[in-house]
ROTOR-811745 format. One record per atom (N, C-alpha, C): residue in one letter; y, z, x. Coordinates in steps of 0.001 Angstrom, whole numbers, padded with zeros to 6 digits, always signed. Layout:
REM residues N
AYZX ...
This chain:
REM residues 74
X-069139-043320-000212 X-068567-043338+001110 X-067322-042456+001123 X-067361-041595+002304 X-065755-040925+002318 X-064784-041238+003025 X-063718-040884+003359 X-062645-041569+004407 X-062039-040691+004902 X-061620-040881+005912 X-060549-039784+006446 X-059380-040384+007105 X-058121-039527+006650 X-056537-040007+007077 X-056007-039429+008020 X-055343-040263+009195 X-055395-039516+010417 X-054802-040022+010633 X-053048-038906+011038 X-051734-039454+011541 X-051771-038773+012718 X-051553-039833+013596 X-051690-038947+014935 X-049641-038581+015218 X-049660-037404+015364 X-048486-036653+015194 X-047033-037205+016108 X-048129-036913+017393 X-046913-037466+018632 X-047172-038782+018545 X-047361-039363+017999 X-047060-040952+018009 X-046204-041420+017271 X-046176-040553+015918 X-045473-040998+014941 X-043755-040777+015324 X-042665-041425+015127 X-041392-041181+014928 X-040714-040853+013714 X-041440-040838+012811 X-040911-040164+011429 X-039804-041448+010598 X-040055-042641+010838 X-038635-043165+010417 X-039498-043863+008448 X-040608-042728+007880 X-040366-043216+006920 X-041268-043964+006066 X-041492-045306+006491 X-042171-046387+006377 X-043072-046213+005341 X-043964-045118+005727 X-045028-045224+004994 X-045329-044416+003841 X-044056-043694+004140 X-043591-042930+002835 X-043662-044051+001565 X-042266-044379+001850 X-041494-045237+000710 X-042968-046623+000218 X-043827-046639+001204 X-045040-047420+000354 X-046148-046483-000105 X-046377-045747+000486 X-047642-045112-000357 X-047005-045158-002099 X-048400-045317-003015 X-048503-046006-004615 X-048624-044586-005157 X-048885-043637-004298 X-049383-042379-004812 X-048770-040511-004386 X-047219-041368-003552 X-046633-040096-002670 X-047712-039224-002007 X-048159-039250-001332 X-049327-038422-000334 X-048133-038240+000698 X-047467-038814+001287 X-046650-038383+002834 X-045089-037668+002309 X-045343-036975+003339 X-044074-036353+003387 X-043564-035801+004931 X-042540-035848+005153 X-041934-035442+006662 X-041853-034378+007206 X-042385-033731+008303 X-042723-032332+008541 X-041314-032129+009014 X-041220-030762+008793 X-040134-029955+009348 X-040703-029514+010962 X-041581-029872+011431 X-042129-029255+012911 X-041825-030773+013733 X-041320-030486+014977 X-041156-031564+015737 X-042237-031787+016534 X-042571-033206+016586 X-043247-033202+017457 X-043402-033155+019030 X-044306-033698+019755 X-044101-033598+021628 X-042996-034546+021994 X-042640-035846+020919 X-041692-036281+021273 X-040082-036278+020762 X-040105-035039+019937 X-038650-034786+019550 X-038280-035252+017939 X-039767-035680+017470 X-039381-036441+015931 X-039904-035979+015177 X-039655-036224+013847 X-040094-035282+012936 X-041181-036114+012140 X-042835-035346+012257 X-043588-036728+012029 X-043853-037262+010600 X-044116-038028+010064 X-045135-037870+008406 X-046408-037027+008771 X-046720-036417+007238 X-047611-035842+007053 X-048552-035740+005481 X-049380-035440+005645 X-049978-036085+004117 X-050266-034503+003263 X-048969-034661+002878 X-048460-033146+001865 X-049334-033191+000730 X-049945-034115+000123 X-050956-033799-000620 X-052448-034893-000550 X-052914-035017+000407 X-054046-035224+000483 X-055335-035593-000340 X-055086-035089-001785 X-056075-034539-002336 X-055685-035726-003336 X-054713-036645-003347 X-054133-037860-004160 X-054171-038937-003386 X-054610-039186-002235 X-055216-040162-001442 X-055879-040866-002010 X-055336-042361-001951 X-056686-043493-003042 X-056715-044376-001404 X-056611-044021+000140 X-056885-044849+000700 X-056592-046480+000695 X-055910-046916+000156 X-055518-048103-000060 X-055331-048396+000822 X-054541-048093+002491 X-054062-048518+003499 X-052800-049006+003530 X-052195-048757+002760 X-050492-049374+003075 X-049724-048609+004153 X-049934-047053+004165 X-049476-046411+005050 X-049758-047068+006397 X-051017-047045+006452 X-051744-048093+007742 X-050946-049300+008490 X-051032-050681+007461 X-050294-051707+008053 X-048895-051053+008074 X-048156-050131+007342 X-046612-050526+007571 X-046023-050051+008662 X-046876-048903+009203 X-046614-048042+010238 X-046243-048583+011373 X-044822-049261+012287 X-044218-049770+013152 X-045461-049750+014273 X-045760-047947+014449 X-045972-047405+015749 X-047747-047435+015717 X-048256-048023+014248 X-049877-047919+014564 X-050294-046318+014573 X-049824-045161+014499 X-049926-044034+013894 X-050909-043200+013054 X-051003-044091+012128 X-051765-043815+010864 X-052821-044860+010812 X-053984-043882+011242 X-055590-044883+010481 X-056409-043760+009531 X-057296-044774+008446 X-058350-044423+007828 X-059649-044980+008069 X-059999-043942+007735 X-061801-044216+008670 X-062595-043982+007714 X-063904-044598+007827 X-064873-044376+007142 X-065862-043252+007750 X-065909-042243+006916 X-067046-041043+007445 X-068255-040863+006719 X-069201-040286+007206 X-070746-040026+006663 X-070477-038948+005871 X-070871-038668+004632 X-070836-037566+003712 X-072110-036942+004214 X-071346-035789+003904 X-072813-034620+004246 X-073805-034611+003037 X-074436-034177+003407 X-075631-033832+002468 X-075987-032506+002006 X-074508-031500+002022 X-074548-030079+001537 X-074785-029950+000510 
């Protein structure tokens, strides 16, 4: 099964959260502002994602989900 991590940008306020819990540093804070003036998380390395979901629950604003996706068959 695969997953996919999806911070929705303008939602996020950047204050953090899910930084200081991810087990595996994946987030980091963009230097680009978003539509609402904040600077959002972003998942600077991706490729160290174990999906655990902590980012998920800690997230104040509900921001950050992981999903379950269909693997291709390439």
């Amino acid at each position: 099964m695969a997953y996919q991590h999806i911070i929705e940008k303008d939602r996020c306020k950047g204050c953090g959260l899910c930084i200081t819990v991810c087990p595996k540093n994946v987030l980091e804070i963009s230097t680009e502002v978003n539509a609402k003036g904040y600077f959002p998380a972003y998942q600077a390395r991706p490729e160290d994602c174990i999906h655990c979901t902590m980012c998920c629950i800690m997230c104040p604003d509900v921001a950050i989900t992981i999903i379950e996706t269909e693997e291709s068959d390439a």
